[in-house]
C-alpha positions in Angstrom: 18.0 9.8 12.6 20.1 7.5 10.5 19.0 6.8 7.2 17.6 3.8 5.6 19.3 1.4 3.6 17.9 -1.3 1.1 18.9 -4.6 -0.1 17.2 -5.2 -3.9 16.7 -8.4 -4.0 15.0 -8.8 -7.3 15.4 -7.3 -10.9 11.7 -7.7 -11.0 10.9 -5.5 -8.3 12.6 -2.1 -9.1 10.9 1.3 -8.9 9.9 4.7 -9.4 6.7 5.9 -11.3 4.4 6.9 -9.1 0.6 6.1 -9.8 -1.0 8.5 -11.7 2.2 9.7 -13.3 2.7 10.3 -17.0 5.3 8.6 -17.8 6.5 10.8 -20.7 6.2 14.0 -19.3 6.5 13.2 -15.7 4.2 14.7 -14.8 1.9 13.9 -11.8 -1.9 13.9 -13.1 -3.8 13.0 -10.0 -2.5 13.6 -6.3 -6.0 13.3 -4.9 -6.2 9.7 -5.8 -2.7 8.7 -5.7 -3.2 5.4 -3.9 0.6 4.2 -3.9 3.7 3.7 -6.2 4.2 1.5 -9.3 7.4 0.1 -8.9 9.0 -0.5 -12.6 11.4 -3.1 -13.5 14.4 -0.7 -14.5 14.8 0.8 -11.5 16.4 0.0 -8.3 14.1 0.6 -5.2 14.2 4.1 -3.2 13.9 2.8 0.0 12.5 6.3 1.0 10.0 5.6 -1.0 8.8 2.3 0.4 8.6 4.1 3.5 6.9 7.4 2.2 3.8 4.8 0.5 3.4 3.5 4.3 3.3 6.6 6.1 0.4 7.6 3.3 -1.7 4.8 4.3 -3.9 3.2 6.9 -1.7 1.2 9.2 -3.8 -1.6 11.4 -1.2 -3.3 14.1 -2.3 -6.9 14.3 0.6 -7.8 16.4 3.2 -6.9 18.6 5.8 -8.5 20.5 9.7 -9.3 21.9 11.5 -12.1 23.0 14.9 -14.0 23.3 15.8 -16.6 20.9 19.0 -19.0 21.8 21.8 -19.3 19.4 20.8 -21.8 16.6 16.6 -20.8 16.3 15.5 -20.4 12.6 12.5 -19.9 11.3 10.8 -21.9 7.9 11.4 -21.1 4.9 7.7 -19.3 4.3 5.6 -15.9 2.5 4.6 -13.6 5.5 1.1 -12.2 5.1 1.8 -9.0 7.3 4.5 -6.5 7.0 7.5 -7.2 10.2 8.8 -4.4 11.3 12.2 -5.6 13.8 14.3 -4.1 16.0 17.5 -6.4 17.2 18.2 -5.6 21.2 20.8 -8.0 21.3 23.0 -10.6 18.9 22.9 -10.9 15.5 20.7 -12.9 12.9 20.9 -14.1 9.6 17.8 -12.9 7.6 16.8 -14.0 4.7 14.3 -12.2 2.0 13.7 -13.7 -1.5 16.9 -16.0 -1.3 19.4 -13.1 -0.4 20.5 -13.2 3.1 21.8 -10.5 5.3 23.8 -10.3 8.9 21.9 -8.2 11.2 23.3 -7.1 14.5 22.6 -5.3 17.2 21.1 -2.0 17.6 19.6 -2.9 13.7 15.9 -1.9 12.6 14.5 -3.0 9.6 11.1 -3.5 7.7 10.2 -6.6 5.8 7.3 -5.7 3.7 4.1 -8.7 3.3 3.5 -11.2 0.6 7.6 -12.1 0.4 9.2 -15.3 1.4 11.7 -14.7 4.2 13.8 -16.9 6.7 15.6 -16.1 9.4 18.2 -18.0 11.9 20.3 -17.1 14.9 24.1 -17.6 14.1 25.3 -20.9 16.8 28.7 -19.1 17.2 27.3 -15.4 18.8 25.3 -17.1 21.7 21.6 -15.8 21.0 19.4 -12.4 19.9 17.0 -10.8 21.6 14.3 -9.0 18.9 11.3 -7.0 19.2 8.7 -6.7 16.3 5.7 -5.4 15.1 3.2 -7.0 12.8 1.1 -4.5 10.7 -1.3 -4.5 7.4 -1.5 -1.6 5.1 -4.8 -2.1 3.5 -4.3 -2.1 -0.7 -0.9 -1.1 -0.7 1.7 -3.6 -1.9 5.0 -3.2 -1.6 7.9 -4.7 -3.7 10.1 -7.8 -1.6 13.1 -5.3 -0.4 14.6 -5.7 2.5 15.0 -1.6 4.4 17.4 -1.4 7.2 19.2 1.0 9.3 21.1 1.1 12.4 19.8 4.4 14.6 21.2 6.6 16.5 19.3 6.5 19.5 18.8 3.2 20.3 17.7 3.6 23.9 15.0 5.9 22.5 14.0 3.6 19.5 13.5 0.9 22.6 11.1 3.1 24.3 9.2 3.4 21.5 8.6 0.1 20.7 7.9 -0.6 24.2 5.2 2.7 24.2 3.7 1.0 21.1 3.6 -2.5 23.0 1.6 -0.8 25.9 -1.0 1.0 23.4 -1.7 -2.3 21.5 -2.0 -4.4 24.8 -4.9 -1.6 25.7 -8.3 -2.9 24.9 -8.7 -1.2 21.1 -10.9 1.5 20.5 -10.9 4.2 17.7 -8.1 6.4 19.5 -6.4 3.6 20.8 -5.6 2.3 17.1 -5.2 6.1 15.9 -2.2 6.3 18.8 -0.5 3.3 17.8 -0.8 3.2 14.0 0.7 7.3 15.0 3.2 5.8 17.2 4.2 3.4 14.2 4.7 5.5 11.7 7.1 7.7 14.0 9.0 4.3 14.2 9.5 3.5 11.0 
């Protein structure tokens, strides 16, 4: 696998000490009850460890779906509630998080954590995208407005898992239903 990339797009969101960390001694006091990271002001974001705080925690799929959007769609201006978590088939997109935008092309996966204010529009001049995405909560955890990306290797594989995810959630849910997918998620992201 490739590996992930970020896009700060805040000086107030920057981080590192993780909760239940000493600050001056760094040293970590409490790993049975470390709920998440603190993410400090000084520091730029690891996007590794975005991602390490969601594989940690309870993952609940509340959505799941792909479709083809025609050169020109946008989206509004608005705060998602749930994390996104995208994979671009086809095209290219302009995406927006916090008022910093990024072009996103094909073969692109990337995670746009809850509670930021995002946009998104297809380019007129490259004739449409075709996306797949999953809509997930993480319980507590809240994560700082940074944009993670990467472009993987595998593509056709990173495909079949999405679609292997779509079948699980589509099944009616049940305790091991929910266990597979939130399992098949986290080997997404």
């Amino acid at each position: 696998r490739t590996s992930w990339g970020s896009v700060p797009h805040d000086d107030a969101f920057r981080g590192g000490l993780k909760h239940g960390q000493d600050e001056e001694s760094n040293h970590i006091m409490d790993k049975t009850h470390d709920f998440g990271w603190l993410f400090r002001m000084n520091e730029p974001v690891n996007p590794l460890d975005v991602l390490k705080v969601l594989l940690r925690a309870p993952l609940r799929i509340t959505g799941m779906k792909g479709q083809v959007f025609p050169a020109g769609w946008h989206t509004p201006d608005e705060v998602i509630v749930t994390h996104r978590f995208l994979l671009i088939r086809e095209g290219k997109i302009d995406y927006t998080v916090e008022g910093v935008t990024r072009r996103l092309g094909a073969g692109t996966q990337f995670f746009v954590p809850a509670w930021c204010r995002r946009e998104w529009v297809v380019p007129v001049r490259t004739g449409g995208c075709r996306l797949m995405w999953c809509e997930f909560s993480s319980g507590a955890v809240t994560l700082p407005p940074v944009l993670c990306r990467r472009r993987p290797g595998a593509l056709r594989a990173e495909v079949a898992a999405f679609a292997e995810l779509g079948r699980v959630v589509a099944q009616p849910e049940d305790r091991a239903a929910a266990l597979r997918a939130e399992g098949l998620l986290k080997a997404c992201l």
